[in-house]
C-alpha positions as CSV (number, residue, x, y, z in Angstrom):
1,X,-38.6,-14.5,2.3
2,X,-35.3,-15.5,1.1
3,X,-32.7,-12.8,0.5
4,X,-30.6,-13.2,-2.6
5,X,-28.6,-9.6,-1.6
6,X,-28.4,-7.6,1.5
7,X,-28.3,-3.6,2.0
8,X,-31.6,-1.7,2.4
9,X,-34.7,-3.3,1.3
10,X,-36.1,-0.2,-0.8
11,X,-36.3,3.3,-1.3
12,X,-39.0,3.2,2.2
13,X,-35.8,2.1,3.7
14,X,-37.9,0.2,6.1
15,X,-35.4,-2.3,7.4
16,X,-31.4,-3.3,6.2
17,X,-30.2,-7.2,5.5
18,X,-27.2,-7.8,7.1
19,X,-25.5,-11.5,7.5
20,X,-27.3,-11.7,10.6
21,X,-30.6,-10.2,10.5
22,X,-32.9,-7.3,9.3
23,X,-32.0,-4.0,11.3
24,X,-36.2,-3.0,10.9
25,X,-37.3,1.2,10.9
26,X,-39.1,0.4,14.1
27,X,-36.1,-0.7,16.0
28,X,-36.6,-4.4,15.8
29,X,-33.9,-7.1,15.0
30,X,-35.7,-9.9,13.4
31,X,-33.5,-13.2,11.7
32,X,-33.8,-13.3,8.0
33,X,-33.0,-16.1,5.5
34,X,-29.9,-15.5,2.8
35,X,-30.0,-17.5,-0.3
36,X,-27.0,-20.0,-0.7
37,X,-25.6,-18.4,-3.7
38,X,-24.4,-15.6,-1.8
39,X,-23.0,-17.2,0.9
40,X,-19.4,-16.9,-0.1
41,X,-19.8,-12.8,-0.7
42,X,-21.5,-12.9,2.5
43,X,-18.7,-15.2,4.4
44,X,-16.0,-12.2,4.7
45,X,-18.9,-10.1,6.2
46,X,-18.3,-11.1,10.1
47,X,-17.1,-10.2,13.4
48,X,-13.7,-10.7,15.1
49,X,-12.0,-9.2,18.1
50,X,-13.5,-6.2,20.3
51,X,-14.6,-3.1,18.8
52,X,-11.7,-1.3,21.2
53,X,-9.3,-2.9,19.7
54,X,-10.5,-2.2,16.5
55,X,-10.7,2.0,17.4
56,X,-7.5,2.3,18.7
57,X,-6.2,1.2,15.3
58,X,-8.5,2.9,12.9
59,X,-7.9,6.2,15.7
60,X,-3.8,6.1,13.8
61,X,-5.3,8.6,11.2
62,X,-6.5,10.5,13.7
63,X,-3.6,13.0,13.0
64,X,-2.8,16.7,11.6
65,X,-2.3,16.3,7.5
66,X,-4.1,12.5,7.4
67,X,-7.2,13.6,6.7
68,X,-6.5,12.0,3.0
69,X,-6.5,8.6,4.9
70,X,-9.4,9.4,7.3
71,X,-11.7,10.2,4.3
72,X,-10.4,6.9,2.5
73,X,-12.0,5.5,5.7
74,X,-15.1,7.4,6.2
75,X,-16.2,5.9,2.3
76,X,-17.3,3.2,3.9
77,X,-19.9,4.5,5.9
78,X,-20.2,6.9,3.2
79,X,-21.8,4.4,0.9
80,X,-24.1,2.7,3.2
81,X,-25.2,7.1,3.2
82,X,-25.1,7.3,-0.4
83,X,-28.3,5.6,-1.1
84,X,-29.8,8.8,0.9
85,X,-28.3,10.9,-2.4
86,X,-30.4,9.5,-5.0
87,X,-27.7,8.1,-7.3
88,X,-27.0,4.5,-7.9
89,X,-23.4,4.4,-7.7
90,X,-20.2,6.1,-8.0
91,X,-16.2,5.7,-7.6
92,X,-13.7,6.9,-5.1
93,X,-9.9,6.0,-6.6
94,X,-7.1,6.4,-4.2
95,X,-3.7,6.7,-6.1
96,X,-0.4,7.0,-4.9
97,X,3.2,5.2,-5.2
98,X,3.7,1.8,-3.3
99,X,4.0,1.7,0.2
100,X,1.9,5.2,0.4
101,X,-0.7,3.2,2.6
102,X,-3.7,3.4,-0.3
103,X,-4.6,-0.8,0.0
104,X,-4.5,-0.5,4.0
105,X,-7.1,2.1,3.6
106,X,-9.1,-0.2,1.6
107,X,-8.3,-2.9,4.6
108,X,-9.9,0.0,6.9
109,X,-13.2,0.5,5.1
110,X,-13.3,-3.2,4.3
111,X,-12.9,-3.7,8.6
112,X,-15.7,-1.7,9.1
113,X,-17.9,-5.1,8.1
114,X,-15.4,-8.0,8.2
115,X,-12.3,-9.2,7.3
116,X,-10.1,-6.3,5.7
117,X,-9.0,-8.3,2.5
118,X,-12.4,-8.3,1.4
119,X,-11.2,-6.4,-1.8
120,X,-11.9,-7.2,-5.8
121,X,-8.6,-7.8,-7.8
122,X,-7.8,-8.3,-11.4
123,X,-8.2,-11.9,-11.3
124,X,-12.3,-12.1,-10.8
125,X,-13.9,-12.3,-13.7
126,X,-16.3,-9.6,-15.2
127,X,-19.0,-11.2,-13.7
128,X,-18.1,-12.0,-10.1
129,X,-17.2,-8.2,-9.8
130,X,-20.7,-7.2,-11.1
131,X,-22.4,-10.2,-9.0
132,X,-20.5,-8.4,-5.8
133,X,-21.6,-4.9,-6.4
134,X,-25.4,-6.8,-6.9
135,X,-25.1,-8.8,-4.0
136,X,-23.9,-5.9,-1.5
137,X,-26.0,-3.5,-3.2
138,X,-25.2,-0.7,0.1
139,X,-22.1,-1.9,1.3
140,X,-19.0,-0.6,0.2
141,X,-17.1,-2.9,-2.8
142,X,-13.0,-2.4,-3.1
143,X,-11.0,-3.2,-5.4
144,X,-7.4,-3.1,-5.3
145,X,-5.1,-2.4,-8.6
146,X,-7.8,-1.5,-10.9
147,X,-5.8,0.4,-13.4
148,X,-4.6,-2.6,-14.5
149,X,-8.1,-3.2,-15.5
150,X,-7.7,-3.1,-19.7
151,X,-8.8,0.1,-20.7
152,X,-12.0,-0.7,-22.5
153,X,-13.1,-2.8,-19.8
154,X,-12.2,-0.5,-17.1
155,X,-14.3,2.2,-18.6
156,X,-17.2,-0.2,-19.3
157,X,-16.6,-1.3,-15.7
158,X,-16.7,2.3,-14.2
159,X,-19.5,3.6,-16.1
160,X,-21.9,0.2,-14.9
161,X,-21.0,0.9,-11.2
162,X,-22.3,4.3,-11.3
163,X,-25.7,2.9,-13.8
164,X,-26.4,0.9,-10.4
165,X,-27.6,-2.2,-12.5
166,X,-26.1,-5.1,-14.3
167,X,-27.0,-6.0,-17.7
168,X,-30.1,-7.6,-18.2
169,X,-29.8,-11.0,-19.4
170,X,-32.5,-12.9,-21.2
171,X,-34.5,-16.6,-20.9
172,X,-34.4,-18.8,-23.5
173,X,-38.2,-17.2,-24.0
174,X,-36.7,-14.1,-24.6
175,X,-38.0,-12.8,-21.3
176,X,-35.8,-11.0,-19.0
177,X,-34.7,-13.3,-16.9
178,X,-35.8,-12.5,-13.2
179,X,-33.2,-11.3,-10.4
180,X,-33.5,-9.0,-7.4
181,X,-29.8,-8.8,-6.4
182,X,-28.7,-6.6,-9.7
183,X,-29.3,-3.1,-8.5
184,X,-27.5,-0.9,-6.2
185,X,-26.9,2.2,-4.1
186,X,-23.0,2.8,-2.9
187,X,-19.4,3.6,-3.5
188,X,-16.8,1.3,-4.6
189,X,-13.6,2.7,-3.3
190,X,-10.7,1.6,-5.5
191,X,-6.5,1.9,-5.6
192,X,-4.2,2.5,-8.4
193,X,-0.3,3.2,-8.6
194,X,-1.5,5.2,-11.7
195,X,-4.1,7.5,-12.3
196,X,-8.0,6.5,-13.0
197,X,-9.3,9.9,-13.9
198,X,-6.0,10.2,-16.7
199,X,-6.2,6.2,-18.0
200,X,-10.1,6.8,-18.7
201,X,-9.5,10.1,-20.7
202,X,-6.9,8.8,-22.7
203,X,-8.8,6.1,-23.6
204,X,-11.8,8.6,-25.1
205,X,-11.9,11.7,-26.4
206,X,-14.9,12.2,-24.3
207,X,-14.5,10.4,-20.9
208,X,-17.0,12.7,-19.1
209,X,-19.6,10.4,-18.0
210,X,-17.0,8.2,-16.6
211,X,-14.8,10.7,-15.2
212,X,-17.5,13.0,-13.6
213,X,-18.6,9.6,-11.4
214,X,-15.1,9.1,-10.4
215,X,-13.9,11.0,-7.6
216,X,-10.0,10.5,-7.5
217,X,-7.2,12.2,-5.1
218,X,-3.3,11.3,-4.5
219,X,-2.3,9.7,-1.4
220,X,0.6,10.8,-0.3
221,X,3.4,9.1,0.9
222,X,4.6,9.0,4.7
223,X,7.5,8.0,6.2
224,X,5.4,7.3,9.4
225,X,2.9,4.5,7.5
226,X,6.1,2.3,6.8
227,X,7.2,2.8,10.2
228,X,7.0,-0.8,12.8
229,X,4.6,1.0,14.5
230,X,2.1,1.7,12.0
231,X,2.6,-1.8,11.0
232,X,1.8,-2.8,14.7
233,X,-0.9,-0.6,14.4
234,X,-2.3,-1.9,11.8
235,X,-1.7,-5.5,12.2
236,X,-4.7,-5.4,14.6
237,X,-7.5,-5.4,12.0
238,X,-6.2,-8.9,11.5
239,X,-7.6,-9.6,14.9
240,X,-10.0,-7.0,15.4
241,X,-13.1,-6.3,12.9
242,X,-17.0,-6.5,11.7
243,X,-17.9,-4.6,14.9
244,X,-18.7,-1.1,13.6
245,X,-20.9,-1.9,10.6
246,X,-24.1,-3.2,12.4
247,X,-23.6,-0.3,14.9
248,X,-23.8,2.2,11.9
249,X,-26.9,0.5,10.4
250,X,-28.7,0.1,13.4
251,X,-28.5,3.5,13.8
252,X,-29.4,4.7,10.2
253,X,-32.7,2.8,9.7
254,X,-34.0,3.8,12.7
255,X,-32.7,7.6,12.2
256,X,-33.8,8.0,7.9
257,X,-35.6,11.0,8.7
258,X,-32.9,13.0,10.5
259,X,-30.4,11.8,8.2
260,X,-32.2,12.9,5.4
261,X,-32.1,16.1,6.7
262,X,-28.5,16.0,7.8
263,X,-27.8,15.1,4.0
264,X,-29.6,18.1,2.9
265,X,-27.7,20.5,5.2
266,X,-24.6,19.0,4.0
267,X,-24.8,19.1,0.5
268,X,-25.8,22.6,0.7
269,X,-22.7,23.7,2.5
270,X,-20.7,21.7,-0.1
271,X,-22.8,22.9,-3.2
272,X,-22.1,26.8,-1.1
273,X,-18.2,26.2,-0.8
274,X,-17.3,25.0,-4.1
275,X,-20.0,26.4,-6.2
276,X,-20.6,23.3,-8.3
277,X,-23.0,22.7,-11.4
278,X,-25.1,19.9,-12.0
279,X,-22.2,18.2,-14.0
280,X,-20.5,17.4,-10.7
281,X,-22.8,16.1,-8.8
282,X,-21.5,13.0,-8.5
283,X,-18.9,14.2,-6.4
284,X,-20.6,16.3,-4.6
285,X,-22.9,13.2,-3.5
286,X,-19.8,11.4,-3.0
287,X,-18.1,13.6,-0.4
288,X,-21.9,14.2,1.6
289,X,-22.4,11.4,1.7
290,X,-19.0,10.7,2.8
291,X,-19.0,13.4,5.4
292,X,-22.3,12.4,7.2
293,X,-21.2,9.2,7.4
294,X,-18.0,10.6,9.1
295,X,-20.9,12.8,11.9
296,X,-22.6,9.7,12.5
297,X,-19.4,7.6,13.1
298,X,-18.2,9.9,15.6
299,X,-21.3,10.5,17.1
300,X,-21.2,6.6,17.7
301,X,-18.0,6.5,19.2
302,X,-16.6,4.6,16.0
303,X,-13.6,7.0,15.5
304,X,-12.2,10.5,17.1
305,X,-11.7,12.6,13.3
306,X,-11.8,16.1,13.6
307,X,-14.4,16.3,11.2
308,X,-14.3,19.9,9.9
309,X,-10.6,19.2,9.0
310,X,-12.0,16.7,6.7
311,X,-14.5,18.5,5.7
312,X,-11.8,21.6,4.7
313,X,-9.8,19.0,2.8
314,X,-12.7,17.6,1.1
315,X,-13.8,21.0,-0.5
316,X,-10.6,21.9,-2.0
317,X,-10.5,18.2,-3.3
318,X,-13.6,19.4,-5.5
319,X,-12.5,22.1,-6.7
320,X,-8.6,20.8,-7.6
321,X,-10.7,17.9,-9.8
322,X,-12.8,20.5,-11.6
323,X,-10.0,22.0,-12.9
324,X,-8.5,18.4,-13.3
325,X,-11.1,17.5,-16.0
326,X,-11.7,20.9,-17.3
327,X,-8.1,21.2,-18.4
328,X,-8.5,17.7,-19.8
329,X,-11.8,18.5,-22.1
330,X,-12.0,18.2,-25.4
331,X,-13.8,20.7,-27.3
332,X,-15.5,19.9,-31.1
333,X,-12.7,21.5,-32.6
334,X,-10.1,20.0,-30.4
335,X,-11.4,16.9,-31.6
336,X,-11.0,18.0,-35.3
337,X,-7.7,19.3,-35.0
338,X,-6.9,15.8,-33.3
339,X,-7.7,13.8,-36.7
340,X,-5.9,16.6,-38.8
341,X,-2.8,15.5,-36.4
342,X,-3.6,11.9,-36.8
343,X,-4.2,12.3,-40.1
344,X,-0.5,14.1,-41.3
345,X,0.8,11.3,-43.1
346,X,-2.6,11.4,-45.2
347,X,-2.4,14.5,-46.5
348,X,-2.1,16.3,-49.8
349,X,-1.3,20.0,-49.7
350,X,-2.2,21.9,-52.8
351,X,-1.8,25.7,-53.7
352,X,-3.5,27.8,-56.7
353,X,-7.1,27.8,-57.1
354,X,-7.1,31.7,-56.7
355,X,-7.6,34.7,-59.1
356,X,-4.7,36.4,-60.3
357,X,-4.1,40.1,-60.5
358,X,-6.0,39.8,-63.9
359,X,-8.9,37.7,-62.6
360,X,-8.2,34.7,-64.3
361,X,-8.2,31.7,-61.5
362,X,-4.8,30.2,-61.3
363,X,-4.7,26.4,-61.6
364,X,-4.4,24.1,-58.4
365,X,-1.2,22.1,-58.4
366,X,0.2,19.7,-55.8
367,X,3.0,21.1,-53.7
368,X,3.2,18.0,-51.3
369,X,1.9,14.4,-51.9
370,X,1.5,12.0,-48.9
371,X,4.0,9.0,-49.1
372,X,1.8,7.0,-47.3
373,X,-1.6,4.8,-48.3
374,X,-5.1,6.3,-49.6
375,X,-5.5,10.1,-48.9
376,X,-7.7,11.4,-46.0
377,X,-7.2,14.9,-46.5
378,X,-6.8,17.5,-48.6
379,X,-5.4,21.0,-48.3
380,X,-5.7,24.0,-50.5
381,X,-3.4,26.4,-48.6
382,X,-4.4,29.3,-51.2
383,X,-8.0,28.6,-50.7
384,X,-7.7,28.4,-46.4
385,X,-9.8,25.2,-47.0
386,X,-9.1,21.5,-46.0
387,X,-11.1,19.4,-47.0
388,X,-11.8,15.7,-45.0
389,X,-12.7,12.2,-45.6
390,X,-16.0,12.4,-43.7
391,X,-16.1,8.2,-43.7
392,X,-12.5,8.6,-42.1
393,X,-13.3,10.7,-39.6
394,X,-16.8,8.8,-38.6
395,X,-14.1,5.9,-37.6
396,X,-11.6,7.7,-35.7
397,X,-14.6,10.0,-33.7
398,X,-16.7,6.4,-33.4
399,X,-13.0,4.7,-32.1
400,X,-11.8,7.4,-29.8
401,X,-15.6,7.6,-28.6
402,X,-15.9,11.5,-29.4
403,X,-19.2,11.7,-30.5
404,X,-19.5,11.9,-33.9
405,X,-22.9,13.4,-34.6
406,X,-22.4,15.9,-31.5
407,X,-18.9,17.3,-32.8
408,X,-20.6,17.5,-36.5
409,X,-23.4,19.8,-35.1
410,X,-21.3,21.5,-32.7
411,X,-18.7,22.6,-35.9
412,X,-21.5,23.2,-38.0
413,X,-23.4,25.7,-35.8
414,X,-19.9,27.6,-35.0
415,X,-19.3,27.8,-39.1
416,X,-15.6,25.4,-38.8
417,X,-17.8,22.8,-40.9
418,X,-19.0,24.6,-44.1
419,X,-20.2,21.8,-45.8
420,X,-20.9,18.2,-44.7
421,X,-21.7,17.0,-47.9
422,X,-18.8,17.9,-50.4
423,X,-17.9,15.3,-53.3
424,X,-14.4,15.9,-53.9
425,X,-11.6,13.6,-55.0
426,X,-9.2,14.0,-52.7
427,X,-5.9,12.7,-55.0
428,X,-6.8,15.2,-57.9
429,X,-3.8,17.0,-59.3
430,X,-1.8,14.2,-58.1
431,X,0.5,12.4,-60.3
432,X,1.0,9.1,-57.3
433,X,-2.2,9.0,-56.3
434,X,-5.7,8.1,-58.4
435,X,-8.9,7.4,-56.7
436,X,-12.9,8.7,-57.3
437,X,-14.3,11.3,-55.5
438,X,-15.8,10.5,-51.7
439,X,-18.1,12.5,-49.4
440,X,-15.9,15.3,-47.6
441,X,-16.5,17.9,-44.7
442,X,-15.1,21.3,-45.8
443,X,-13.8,23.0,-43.3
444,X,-13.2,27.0,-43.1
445,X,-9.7,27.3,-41.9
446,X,-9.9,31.0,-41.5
447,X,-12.3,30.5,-38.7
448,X,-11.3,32.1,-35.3
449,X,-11.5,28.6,-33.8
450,X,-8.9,27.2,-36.6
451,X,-6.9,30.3,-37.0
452,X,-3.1,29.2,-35.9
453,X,-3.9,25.9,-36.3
454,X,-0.7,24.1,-37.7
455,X,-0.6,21.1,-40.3
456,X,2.9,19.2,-40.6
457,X,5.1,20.3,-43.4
458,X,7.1,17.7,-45.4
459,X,10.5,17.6,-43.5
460,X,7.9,16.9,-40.5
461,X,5.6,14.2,-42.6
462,X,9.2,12.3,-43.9
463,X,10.1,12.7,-40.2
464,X,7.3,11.7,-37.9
465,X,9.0,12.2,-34.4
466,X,9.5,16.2,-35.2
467,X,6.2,16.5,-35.7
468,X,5.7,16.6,-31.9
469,X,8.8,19.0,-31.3
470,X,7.5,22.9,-31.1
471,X,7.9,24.4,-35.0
472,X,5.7,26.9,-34.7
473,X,8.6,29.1,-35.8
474,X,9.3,26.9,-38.9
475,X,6.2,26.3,-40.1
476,X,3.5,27.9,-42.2
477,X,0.1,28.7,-40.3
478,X,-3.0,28.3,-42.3
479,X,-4.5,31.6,-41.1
């Protein structure tokens, strides 16, 4: 058989690929063949120095308040454990100012296998980074910088390492063209001077299914990890690594059933502590996996961690990110009220449209006409209705990835959206502005969920940089 990626073999987990050989369930070490083409992912994947060497430097975070730094390192074992969690893939971001010690982590996890500047950067191409995650399929992937990923490809990038798979490609036949190294089970561990979790929402309205696979925390800066010690320290990975890996996976495939169970126990104390839902799993597999990686280790002799410490930290890491991405949420009328905002220099205000004290309805006329382009929106104060270009709104939900066809049932079934199929011409009454009439949402602006909600008034429209100030003294509510 010839091995075109290494890691665990299937979900029997009957023996593990490594460089050198197959670690087999049974306790055998039998040689294996690698293909050629991965030969160069393979070639950092080796062994240098004495594992001593090697613990005495990794032993540096073994200190009171590093436990930050001593999870960074535990990923890596971590995601040779993650395949034990049933997902495919997830992402642990370590951010933090220069010099705060997040890439030597990386070097640390990296060591664990080979040489510690086994990392991705910026400058491999799309498809050497998904050949990598292929290729190691269990083994932990770095990558240093990644927020300087572009946005759209960063998200694309983070939501295909926690699919597991690369995109299939086809034959000239139109077949799926055949390859065994495009799946896998593990954690890429990344660094970023800014954060992941913020850069992916503010690319989306709806960053969720990225976000909730992205398990992010700050490293913080010491004085100590800049010190010519820690440098000393640290300069022996240089010398010293590979060792600890085929200890750890020697160890696992002949031990599956135990740490299956292990695994169990653990994510039940985590799933106990921080009283998670199914939304967060990801991080929840994440830190078990993490965490029994950590027992093993130490029951190994591959580092001295006080592992409850960690385990402490790790817990209130959970919950600090729940309330991270809860605050962060958009809701359906969030998103609405974001395109009304958007939207301000679009606008046509009218009044009237109302009976009088005698009952006769009192003709609409414009009391503020857009100075910019074609009209998105109009608002009939009197009548507490806007009503929206629904095409408009399609594109801006479609660009900002909100979910257009959610948010429109969401709004209808709370009563915001009245009507999702209004003709209405939008310029009428207006004396700048001509056009025909175009399919509108009409929206209820007395609705609890819009009540308070503040349009832009016309010093704020000629002005666009008060708009953001706080007037919600000076300006009129729609409620």
């Amino acid at each position: 058989v010839l091995y075109v990626s290494i890691g665990l073999d299937s979900d029997d987990m009957n023996f593990f690929v490594t460089p050198n050989g197959r670690y087999m369930h049974n306790g055998d070490f039998l040689p294996s063949n690698t293909s050629g083409e991965i030969a160069q992912a393979m070639a950092p994947l080796k062994a240098k120095g004495t594992l001593e060497e090697w613990k005495a430097a990794i032993d540096f975070y073994n200190k009171d308040g590093y436990e930050d730094y001593a999870f960074g390192h535990l990923v890596g074992y971590g995601s040779l454990v993650f395949a034990f969690s049933g997902h495919s893939g997830a992402v642990v971001s370590l951010v933090g100012d220069s010099g705060s010690g997040k890439t030597t982590i990386l070097n640390s996890i990296n060591s664990i296998f080979g040489h510690p500047k086994n990392y991705l950067t910026q400058a491999d191409t799309m498809n050497a980074k998904m050949n990598r995650l292929g290729v190691y399929k269990n083994y932990p992937v770095t990558y240093d910088e990644i927020t300087n990923m572009d946005n759209d490809e960063l998200s694309q990038f983070v939501y295909s390492v926690s699919q597991g798979r690369s995109k299939l490609r086809l034959e000239q036949t139109g077949n799926e063209r055949s390859s065994t190294n495009n799946h896998w089970q593990m954690i890429m561990a990344c660094t970023g001077n800014a954060n992941l979790v913020d850069k992916l929402m503010s690319h989306k309205q709806d960053a969720s299914p990225e976000v909730l696979r992205v398990f992010e925390y700050h490293v913080k800066r010491r004085d100590e990890i800049k010190h010519s010690v820690a440098r000393e320290v640290f300069n022996k990975l240089a010398n010293n690594y590979g060792h600890a890996g085929d200890i750890f996976i020697k160890y696992m495939v002949n031990h599956t059933d135990e740490i299956h169970a292990l695994y169990g126990k653990v994510l039940a104390k985590i799933e106990e502590e921080t009283q998670t839902m199914q939304k967060e799993r990801f991080w929840v597999a994440i830190v078990a996996s993490t965490i029994v990686g950590g027992i093993i280790a130490r029951k190994l002799d591959l580092h001295s961690f006080n592992m409850n410490k960690i385990f402490v930290w790790a817990m209130k890491r959970i919950k600090d990110m729940c309330a991270v991405v809860n605050d962060s949420s958009n809701s359906p009328t969030q998103i609405l009220s974001g395109f009304l905002n958007a939207a301000y220099n679009r606008t046509i205000t009218v009044a009237g449209g109302v009976s009088d004290k005698s009952g006769k309805m009192t003709p609409l006329y414009v009391t503020f006409e857009p100075t910019g382009g074609e009209i998105w929106v109009r608002q009939e104060r009197d009548r507490n209705l806007v009503f929206i270009d629904a095409a408009k709104f399609r594109e801006y939900a479609t660009r900002s990835q909100a979910g257009y066809s959610e948010v429109k049932k969401a709004l209808t079934t709370s009563g915001v959206l009245i009507n999702s199929n209004t003709n209405k011409t939008l310029s009428a009454n207006s004396q700048k502005h001509q056009s025909g009439s175009v399919k509108c949402w009409t929206i209820d602006m007395t609705h609890k969920d819009m009540a308070g909600l503040i349009l832009p008034t016309e010093q704020q429209r000629s002005n666009p940089q008060s708009h953001n100030r706080d007037t919600a003294d000076s300006t009129p509510k729609l409620d």
